[in-house]
C-alpha positions in Angstrom: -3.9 18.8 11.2 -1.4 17.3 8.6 -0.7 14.5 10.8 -4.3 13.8 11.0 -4.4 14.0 7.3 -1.6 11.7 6.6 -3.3 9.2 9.3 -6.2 8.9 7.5 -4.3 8.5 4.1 -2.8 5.5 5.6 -6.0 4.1 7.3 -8.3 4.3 4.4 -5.9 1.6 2.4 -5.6 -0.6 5.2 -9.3 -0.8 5.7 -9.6 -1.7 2.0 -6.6 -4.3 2.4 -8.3 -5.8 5.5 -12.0 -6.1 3.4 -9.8 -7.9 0.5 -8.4 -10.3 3.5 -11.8 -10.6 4.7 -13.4 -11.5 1.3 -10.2 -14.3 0.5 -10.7 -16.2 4.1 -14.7 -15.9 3.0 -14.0 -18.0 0.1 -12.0 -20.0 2.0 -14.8 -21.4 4.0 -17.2 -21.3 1.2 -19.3 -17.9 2.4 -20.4 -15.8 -0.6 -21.0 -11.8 0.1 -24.0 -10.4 -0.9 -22.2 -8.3 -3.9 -20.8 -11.5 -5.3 -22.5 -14.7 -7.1 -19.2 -16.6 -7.6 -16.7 -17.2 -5.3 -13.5 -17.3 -7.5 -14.9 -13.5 -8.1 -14.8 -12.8 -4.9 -11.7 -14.0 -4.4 -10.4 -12.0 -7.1 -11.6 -8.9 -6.0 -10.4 -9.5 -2.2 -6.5 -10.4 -3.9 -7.0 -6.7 -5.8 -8.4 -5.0 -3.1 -5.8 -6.4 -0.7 -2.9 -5.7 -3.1 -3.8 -2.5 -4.2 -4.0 -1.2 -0.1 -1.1 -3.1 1.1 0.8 -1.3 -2.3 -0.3 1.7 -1.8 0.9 2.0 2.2 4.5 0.4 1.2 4.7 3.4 -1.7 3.4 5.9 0.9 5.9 5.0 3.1 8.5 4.3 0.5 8.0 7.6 -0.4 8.2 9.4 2.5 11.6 7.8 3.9 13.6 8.9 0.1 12.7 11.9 0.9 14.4 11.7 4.2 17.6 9.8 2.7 16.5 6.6 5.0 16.4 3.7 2.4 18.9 2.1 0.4 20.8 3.6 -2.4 18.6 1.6 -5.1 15.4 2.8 -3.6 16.6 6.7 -3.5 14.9 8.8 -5.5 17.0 9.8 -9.2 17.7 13.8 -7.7 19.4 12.2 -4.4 22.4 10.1 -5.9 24.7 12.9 -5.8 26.4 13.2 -3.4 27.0 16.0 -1.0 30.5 16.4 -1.9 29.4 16.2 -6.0 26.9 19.1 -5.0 29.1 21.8 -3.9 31.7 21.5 -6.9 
């Protein structure tokens, strides 16, 4: 059940990153969206949309591999610099 959870965390940004791509190429080709009467609006909110999902799944994912000590050190979290050797003294 958590791994359904976590599935759908990730999907649900990507859906909203894909629409953003969608509403840049639309205003590419000159194709307004019903929601939208200018097109350099549209492709505003597309760049957010798409920025804001792509962000959110690299954090996510950020996120989860600090906690697993599987990044770089200058993308560890500030409690997991010590180490192991500085903990047990």
């Amino acid at each position: 059940m958590i791994r359904f959870i976590a599935l759908i965390i990730m999907v649900i940004p990507g859906v909203f990153a894909a629409y953003g791509v969608k509403l840049m190429r639309d205003m590419v080709f000159g194709i307004i969206q019903p929601p939208f009467t200018l097109l350099w609006l549209q492709f505003l909110i597309g760049l957010l949309l798409f920025i804001a999902g792509v962000g959110f799944i690299a954090g996510f994912i950020l996120r989860r591999d600090s906690k697993r000590n599987k990044v770089q050190a200058r993308f560890r979290l500030p409690s997991d610099t010590k180490t192991k050797k500085d903990r047990d003294e």
